[in-house]
Backbone bond lengths (Angstrom), bond angles and torsions (degrees), N, CA, C in turn:
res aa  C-N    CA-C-N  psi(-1)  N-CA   C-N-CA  omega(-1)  CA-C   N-CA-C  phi
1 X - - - 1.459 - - 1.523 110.61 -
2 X 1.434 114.93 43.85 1.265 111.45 -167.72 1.695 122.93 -79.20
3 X 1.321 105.14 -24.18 1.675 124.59 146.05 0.938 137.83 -37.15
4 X 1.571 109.79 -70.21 1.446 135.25 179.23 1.377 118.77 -62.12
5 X 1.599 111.25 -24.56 1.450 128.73 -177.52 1.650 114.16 -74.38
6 X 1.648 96.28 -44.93 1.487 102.93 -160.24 1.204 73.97 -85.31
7 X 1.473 133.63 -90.86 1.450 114.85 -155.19 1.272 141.46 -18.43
8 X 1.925 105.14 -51.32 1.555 111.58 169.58 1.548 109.83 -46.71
9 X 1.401 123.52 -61.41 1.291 125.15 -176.74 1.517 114.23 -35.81
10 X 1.222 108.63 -71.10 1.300 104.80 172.19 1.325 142.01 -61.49
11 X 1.502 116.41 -26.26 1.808 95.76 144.83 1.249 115.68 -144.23
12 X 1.479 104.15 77.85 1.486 109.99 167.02 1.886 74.19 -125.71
13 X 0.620 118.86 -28.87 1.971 102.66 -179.63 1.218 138.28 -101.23
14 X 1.535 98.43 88.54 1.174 99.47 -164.64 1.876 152.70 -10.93
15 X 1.362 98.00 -39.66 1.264 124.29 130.28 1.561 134.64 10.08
16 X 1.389 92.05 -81.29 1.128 127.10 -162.62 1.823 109.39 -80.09
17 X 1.510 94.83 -36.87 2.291 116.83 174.48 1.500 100.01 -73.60
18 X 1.810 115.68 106.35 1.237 86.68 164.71 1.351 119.14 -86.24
19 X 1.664 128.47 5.13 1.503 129.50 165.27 1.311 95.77 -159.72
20 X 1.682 109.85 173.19 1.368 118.91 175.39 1.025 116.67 -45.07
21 X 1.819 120.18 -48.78 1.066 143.11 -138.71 1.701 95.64 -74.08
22 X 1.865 119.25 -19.23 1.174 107.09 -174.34 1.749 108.44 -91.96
23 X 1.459 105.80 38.52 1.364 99.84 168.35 1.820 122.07 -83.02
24 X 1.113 120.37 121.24 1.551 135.16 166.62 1.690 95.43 -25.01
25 X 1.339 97.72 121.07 1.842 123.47 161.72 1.215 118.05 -54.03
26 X 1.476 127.73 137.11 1.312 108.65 169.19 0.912 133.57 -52.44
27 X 1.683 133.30 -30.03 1.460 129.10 143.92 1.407 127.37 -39.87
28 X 1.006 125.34 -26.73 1.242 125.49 176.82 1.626 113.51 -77.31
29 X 1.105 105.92 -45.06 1.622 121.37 -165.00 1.746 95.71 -64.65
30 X 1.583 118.60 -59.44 1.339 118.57 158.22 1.386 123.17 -9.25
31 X 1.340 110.04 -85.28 1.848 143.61 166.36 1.431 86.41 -19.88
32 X 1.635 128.32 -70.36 1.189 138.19 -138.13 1.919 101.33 -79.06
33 X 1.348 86.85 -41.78 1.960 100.94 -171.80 2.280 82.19 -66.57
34 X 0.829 115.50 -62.69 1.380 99.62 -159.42 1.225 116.96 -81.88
35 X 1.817 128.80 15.55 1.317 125.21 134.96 1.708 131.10 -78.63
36 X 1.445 72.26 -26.91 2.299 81.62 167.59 1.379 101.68 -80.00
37 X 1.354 141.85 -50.10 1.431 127.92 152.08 1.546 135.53 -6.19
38 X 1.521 87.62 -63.29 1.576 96.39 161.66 1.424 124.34 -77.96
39 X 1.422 132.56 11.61 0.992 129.53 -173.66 1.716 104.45 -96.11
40 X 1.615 97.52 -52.07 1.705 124.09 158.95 1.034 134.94 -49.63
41 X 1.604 114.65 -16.03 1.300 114.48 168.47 1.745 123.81 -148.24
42 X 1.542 101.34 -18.51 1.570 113.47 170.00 2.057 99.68 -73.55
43 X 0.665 102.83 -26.06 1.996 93.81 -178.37 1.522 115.43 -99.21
44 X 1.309 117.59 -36.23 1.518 107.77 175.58 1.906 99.33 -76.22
45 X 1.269 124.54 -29.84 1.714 101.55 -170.37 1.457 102.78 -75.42
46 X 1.719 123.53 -24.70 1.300 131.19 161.66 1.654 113.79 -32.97
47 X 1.131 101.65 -45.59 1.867 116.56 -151.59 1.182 86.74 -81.29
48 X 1.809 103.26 -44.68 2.134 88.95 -164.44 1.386 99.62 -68.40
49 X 1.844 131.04 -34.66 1.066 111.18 -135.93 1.910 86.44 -85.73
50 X 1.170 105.61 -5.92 1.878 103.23 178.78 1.385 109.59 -84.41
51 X 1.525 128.04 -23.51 1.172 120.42 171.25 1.405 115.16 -80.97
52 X 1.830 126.87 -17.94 1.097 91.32 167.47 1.273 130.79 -105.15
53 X 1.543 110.59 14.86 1.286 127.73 164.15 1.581 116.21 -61.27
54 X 1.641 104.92 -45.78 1.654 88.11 173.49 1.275 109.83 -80.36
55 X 1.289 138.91 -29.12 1.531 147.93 -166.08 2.122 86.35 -57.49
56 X 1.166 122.59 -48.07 1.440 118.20 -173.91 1.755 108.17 -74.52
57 X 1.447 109.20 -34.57 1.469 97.46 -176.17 1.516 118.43 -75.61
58 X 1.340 105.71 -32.17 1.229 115.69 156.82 1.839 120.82 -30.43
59 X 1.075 90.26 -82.90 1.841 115.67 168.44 1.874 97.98 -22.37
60 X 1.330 92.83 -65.46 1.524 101.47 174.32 1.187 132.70 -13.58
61 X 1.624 97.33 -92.30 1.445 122.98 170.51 1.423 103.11 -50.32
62 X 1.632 140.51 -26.42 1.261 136.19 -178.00 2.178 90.34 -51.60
63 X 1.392 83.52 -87.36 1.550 118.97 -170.90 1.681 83.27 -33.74
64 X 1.269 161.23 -68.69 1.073 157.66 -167.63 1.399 110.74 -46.48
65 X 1.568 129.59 -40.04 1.070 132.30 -169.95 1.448 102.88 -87.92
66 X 1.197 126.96 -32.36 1.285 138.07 176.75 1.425 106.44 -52.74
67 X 1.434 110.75 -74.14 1.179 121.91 172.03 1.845 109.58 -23.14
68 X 1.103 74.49 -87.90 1.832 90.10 -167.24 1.623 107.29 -31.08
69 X 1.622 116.30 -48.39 0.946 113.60 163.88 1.707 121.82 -21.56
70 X 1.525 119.29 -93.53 1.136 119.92 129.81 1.603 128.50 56.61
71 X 1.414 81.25 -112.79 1.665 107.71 -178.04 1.469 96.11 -78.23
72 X 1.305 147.16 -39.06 1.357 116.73 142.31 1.883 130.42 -4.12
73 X 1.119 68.03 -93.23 1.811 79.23 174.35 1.081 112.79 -32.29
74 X 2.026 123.14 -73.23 1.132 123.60 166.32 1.468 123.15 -18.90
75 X 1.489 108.82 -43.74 1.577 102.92 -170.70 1.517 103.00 -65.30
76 X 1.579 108.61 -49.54 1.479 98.73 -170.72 1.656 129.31 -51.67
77 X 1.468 104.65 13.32 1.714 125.70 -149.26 1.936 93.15 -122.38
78 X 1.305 99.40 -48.61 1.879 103.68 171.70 1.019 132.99 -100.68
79 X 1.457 119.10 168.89 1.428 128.80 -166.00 1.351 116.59 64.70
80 X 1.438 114.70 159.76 1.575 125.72 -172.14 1.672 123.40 -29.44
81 X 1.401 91.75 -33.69 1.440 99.15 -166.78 1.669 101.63 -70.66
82 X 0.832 126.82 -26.47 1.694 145.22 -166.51 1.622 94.86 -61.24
83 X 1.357 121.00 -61.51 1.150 128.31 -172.83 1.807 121.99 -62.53
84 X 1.530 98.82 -2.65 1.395 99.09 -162.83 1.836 80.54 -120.61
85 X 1.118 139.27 30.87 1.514 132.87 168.85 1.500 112.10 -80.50
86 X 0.901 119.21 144.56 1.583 129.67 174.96 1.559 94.18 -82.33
87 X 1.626 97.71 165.83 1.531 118.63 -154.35 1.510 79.79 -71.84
88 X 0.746 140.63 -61.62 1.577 130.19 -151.19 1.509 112.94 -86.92
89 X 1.285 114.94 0.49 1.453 105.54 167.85 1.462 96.61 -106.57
90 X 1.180 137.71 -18.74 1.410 141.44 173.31 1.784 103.20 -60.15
91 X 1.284 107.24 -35.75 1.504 98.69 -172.38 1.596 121.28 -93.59
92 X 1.312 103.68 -21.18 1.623 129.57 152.00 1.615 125.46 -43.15
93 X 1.321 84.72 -47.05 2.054 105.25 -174.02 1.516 96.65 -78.17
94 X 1.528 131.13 -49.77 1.301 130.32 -157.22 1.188 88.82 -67.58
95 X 1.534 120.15 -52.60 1.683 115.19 -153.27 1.596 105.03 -80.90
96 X 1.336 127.23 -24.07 1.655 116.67 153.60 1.456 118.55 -63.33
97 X 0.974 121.13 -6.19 1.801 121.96 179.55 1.608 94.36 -99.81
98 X 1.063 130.00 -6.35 1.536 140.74 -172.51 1.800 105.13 -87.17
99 X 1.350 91.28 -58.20 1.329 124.86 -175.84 1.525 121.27 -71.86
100 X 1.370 100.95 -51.53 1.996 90.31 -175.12 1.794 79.89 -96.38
101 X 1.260 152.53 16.37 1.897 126.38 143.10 1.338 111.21 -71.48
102 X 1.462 111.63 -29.13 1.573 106.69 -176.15 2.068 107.90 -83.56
103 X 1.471 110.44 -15.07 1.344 90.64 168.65 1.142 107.53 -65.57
104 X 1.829 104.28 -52.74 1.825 107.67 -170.81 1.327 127.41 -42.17
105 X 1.175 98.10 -19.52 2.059 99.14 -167.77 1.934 84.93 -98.76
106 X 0.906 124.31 -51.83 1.311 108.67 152.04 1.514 130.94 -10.81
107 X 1.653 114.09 -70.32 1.497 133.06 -151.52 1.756 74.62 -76.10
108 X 1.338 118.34 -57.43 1.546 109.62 -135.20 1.622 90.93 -93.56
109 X 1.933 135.75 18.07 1.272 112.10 138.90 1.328 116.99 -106.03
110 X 1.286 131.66 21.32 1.092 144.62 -168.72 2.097 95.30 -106.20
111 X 1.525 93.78 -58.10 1.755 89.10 158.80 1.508 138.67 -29.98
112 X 1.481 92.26 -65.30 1.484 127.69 157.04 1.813 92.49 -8.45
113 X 1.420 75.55 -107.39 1.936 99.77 175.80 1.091 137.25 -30.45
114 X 1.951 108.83 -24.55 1.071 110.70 175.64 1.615 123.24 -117.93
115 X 1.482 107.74 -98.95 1.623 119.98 173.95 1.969 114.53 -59.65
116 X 1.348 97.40 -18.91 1.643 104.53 167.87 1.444 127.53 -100.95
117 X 1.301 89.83 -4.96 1.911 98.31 172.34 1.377 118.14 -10.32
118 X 1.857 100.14 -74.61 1.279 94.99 -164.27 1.758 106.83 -101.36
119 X 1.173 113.25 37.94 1.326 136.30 161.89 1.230 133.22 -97.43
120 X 1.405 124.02 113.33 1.752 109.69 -178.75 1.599 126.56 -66.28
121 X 1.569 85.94 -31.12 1.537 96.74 -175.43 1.062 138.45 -22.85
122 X 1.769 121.39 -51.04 1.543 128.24 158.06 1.474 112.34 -53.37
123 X 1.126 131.62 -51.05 0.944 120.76 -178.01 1.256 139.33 -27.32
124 X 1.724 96.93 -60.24 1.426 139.24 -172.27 1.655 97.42 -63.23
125 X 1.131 106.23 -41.08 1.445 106.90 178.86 1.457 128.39 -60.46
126 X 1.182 83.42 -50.33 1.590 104.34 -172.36 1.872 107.49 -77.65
127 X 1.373 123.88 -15.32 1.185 110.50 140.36 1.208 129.11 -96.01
128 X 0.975 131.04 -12.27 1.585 133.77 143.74 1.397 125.60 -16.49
129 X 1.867 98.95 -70.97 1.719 118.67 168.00 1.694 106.15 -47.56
130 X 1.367 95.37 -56.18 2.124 100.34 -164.62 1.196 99.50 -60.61
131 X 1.083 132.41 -27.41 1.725 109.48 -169.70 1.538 114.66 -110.82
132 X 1.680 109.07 -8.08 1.739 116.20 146.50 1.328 99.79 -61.86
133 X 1.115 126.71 -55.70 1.559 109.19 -171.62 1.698 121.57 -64.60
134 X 0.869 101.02 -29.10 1.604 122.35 -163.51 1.525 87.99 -71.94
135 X 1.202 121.75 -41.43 1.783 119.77 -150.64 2.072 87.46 -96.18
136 X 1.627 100.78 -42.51 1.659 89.82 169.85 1.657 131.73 -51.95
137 X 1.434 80.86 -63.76 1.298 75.22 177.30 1.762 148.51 -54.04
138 X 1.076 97.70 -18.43 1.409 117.78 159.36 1.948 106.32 -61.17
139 X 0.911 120.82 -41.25 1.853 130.29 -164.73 1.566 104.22 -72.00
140 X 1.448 100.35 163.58 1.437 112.52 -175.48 1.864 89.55 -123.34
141 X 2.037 99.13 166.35 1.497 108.09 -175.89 1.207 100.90 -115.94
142 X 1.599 145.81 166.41 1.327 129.74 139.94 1.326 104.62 59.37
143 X 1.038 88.80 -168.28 1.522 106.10 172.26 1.690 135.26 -91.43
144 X 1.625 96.63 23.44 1.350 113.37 -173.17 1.841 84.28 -114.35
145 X 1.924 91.87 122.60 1.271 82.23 155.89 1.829 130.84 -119.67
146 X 1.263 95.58 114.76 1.397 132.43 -147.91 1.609 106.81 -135.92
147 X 1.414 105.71 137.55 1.543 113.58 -171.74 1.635 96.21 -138.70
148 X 1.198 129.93 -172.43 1.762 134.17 -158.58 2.061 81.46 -94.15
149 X 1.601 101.96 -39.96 1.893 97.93 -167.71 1.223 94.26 -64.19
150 X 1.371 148.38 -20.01 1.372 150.08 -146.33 1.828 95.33 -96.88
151 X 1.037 108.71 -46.24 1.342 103.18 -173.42 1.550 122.21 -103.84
152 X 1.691 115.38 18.21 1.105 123.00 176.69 1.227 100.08 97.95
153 X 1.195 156.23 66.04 1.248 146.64 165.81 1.826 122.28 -153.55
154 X 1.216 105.21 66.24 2.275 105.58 172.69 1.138 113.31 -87.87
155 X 1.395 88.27 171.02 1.207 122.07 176.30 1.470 128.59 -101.29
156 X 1.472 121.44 112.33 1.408 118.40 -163.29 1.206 113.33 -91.24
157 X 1.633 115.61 -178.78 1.864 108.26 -169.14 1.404 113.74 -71.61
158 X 1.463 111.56 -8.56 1.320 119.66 -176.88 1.219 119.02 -104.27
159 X 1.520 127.10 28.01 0.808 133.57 151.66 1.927 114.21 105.14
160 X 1.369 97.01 -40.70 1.351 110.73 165.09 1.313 128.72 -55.52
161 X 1.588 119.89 168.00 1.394 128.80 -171.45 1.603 101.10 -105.39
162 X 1.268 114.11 145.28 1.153 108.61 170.84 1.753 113.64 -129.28
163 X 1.204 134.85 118.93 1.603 121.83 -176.35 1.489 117.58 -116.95
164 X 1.110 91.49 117.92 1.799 105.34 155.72 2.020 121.24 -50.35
165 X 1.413 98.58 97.58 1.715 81.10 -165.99 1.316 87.04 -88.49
166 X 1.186 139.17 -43.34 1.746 114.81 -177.85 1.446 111.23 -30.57
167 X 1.526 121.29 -65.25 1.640 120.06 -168.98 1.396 102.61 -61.88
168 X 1.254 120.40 -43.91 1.743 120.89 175.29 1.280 100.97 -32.25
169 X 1.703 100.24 -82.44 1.757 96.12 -175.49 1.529 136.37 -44.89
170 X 1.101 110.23 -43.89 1.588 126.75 148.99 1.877 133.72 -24.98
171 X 1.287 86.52 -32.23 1.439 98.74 165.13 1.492 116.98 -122.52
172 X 1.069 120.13 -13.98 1.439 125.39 143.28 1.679 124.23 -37.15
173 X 1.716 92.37 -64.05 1.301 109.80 156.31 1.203 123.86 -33.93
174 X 1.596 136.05 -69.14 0.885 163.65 -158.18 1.759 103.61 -53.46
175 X 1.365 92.21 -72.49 1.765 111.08 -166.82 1.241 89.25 -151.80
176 X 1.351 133.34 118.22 1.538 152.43 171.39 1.539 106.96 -91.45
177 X 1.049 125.89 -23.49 1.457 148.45 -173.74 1.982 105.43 -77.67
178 X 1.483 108.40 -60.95 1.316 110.18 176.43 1.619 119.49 -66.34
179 X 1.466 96.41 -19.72 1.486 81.04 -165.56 1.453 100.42 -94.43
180 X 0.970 117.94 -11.28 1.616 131.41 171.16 1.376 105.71 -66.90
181 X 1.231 132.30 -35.17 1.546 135.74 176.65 1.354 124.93 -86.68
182 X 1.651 102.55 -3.86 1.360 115.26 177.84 2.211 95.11 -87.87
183 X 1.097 106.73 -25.38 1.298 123.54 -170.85 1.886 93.53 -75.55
184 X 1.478 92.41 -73.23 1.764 106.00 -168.77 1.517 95.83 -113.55
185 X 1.413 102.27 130.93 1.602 124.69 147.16 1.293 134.05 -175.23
186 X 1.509 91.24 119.33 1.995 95.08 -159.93 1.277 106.04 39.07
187 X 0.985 123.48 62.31 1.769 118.84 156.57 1.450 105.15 79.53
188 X 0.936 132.87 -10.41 1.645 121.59 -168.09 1.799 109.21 -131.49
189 X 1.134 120.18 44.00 1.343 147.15 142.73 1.461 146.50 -41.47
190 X 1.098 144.12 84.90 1.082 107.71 -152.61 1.658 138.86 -54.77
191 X 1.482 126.47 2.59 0.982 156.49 170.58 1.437 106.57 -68.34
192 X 1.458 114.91 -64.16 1.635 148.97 -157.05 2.036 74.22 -75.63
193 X 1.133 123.71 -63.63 1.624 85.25 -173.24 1.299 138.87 -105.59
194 X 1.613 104.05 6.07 1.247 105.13 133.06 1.497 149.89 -43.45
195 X 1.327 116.77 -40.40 1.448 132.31 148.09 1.531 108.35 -53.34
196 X 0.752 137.41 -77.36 1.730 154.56 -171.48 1.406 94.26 -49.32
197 X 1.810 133.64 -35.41 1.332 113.47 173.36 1.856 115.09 -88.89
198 X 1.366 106.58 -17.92 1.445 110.04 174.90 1.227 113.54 -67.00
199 X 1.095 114.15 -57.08 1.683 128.73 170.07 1.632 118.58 -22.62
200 X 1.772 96.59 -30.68 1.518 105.53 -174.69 1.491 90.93 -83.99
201 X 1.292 139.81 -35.68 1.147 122.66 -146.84 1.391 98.66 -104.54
202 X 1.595 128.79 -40.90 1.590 131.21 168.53 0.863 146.01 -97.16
203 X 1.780 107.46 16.59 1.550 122.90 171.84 1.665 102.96 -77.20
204 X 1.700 94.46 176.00 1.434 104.29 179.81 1.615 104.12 -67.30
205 X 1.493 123.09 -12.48 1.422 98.80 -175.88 1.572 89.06 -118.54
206 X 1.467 134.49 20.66 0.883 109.02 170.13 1.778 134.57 -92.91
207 X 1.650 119.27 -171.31 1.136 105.88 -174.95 1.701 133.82 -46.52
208 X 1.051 110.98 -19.59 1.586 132.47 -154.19 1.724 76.46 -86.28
209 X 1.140 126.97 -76.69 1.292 139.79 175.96 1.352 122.73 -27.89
210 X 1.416 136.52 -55.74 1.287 171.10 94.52 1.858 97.52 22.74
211 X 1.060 120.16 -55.08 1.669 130.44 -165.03 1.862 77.97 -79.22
212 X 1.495 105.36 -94.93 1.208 110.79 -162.92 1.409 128.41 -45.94
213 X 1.349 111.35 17.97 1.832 116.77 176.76 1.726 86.94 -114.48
214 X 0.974 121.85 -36.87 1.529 121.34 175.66 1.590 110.98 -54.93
215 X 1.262 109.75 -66.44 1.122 98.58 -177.91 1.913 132.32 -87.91
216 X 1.272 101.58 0.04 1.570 105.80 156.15 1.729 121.16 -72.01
217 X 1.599 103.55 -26.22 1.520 118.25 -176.58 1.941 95.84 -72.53
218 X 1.327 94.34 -24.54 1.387 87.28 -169.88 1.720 119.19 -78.68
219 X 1.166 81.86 -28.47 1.520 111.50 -173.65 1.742 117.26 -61.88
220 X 1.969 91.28 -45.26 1.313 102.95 178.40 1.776 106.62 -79.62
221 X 1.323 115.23 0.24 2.193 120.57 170.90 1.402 98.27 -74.27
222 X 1.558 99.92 -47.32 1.580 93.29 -148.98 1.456 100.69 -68.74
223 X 1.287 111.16 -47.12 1.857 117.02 -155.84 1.936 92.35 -68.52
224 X 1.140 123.30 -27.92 1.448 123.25 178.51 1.610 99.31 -81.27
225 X 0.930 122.12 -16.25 2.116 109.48 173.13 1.717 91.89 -111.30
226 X 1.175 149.95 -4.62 1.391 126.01 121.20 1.273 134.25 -32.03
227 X 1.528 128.04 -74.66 1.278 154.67 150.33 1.814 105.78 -16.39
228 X 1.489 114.04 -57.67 1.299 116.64 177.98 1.775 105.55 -54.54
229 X 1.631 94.21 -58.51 1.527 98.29 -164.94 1.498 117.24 -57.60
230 X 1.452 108.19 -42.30 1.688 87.95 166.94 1.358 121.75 -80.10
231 X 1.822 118.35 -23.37 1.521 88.49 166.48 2.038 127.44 -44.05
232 X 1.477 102.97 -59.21 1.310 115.05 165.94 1.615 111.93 -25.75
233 X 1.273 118.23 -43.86 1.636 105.38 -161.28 1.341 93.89 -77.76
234 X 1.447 114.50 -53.74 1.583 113.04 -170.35 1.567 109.62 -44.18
235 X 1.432 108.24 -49.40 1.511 96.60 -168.77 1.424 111.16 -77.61
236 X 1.199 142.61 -22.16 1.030 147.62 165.04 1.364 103.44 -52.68
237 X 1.485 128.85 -69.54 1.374 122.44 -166.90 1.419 121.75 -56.51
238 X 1.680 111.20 -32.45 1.483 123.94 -173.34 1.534 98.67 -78.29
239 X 1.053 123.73 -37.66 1.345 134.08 159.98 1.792 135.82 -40.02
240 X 1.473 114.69 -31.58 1.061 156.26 -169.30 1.725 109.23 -107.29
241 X 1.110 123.29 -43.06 1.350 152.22 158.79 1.508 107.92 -41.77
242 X 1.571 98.49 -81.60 1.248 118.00 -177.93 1.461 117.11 -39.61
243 X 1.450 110.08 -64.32 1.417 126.92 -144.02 2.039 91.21 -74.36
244 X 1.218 106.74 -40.47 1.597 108.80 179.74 1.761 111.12 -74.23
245 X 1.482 124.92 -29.46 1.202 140.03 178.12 1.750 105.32 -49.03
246 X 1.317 101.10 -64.30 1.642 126.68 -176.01 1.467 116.04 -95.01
247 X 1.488 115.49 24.41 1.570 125.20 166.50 1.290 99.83 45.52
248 X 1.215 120.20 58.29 1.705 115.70 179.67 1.439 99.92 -105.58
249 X 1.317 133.03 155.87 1.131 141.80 -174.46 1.903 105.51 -62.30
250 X 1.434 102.50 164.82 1.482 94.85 -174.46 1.478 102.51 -93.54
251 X 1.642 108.91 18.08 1.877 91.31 -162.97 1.560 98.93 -138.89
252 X 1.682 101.20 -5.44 1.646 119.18 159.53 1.536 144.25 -125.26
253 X 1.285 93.50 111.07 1.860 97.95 -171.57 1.307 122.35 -50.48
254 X 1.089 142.17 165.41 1.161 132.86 147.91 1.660 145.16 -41.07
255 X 1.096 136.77 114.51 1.084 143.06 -162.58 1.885 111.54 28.75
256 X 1.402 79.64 70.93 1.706 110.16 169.33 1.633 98.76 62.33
257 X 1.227 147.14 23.99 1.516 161.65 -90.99 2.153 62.66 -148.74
258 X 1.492 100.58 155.46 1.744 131.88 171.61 2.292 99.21 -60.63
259 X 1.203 107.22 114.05 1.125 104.80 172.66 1.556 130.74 -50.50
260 X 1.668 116.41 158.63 1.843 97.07 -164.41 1.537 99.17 -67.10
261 X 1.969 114.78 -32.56 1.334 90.48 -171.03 1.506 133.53 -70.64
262 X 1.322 97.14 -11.74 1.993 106.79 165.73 0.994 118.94 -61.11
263 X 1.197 115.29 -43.50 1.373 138.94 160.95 1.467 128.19 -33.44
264 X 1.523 89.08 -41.44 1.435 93.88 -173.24 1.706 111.20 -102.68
265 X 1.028 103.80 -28.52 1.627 121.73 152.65 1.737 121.72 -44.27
266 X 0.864 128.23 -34.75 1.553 144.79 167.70 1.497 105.16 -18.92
């Protein structure tokens, strides 16, 4: 109310009028109504549009941590080293890749609903994941032919994984070797592209990355056309202040000084 303040002060007290005659023009009063205007409505849509800028980056970095989470796991699932796991850390690794996808599809409709509302991003993701999985799981590795249904492991209507660890283990049992290649082989694993699709979304150049430089850039517009707008009011109001304080004309500043109505034009 940095307007409304100085102005009242200055002529609501008597004081302050050195004659009638220093009452504000109807042009002026105008000028004056549509900088308090902007006070009423240029700074609160500012505020919302900054709260929901962090309310989304927030969301972000959620879905980022999630992620990574994730492709963690995945890693422990690809590349060479994958193939050389003992039976019981092989059955450990599958069922945490079971386990932290069903938080993720979790985190990212819970996003949805919340800090990503008005964000697509989760979304995008989360069909992203379902239809990598959807298109994996159908595929064979190596020379084991073996699919995720083969070894106990669907996909429910809700999006989640569900695993049979008896049949898991069972084919663990079986050949520990194939089912590890259904995971890792030469790069095309189901593990191996799981990583390779996260990578798109939580690398430094990926999407997750890509969102959150957008909207910090945005962040750093808005809070700088805040910053403007109250500079503007102050000088405008002290400006407005002044020029009626010291009976100065409404169309000349002080010692050849920017006129109030330029002034008020700003």
């Amino acid at each position: 109310m940095i307007l409304s303040n100085l102005f009242t002060s200055s002529y609501s007290n008597p004081t302050n009028s050195s004659s009638a005659g220093n009452t504000p023009s109807a042009d002026v009063m105008a000028k004056v109504s549509k900088i308090m205007q902007a006070q009423t409505t240029d700074a609160p849509k500012l505020n919302a549009a900054l709260a929901s800028d962090n309310t989304t980056l927030s969301g972000l970095g959620k879905m980022l941590n999630a992620l990574t989470s994730f492709q963690s796991v995945a890693k422990s699932l690809s590349g060479s080293g994958a193939t050389a796991l003992p039976s019981s850390q092989l059955l450990n690794n599958v069922t945490d890749l079971v386990s932290t996808y069903n938080s993720l599809n979790a985190s990212l409709k819970g996003l949805q609903q919340g800090d990503l509302k008005a964000n697509g991003s989760a979304a995008r993701i989360q069909a992203q994941l379902a239809r990598a999985f959807s298109s994996l799981s159908n595929g064979t590795a190596g020379s084991a032919s073996l699919t995720l249904a083969s070894i106990g492991i669907t996909t429910q209507k809700n999006g989640d994984l569900a695993i049979d660890t008896t049949k898991l283990q069972a084919a663990i049992n079986a050949n520990p070797g194939n089912v590890s290649k259904l995971f890792s082989s030469s790069g095309k694993g189901i593990a191996d592209n799981l990583v390779s699709l996260l990578q798109g979304m939580v690398g430094s150049s990926g999407s997750i990355q890509k969102d959150t430089a957008a909207i910090t850039k945005d962040i750093s517009t808005i809070n700088t056309k805040k910053s403007n707008l109250a500079k503007a009011l102050t000088n405008q109001a002290n400006a407005l202040v002044k020029a009626y304080s010291s009976q100065q004309s409404s169309t000349t500043g002080t010692n050849g000084s920017l006129s109030l109505f330029s002034l008020l034009d700003q």
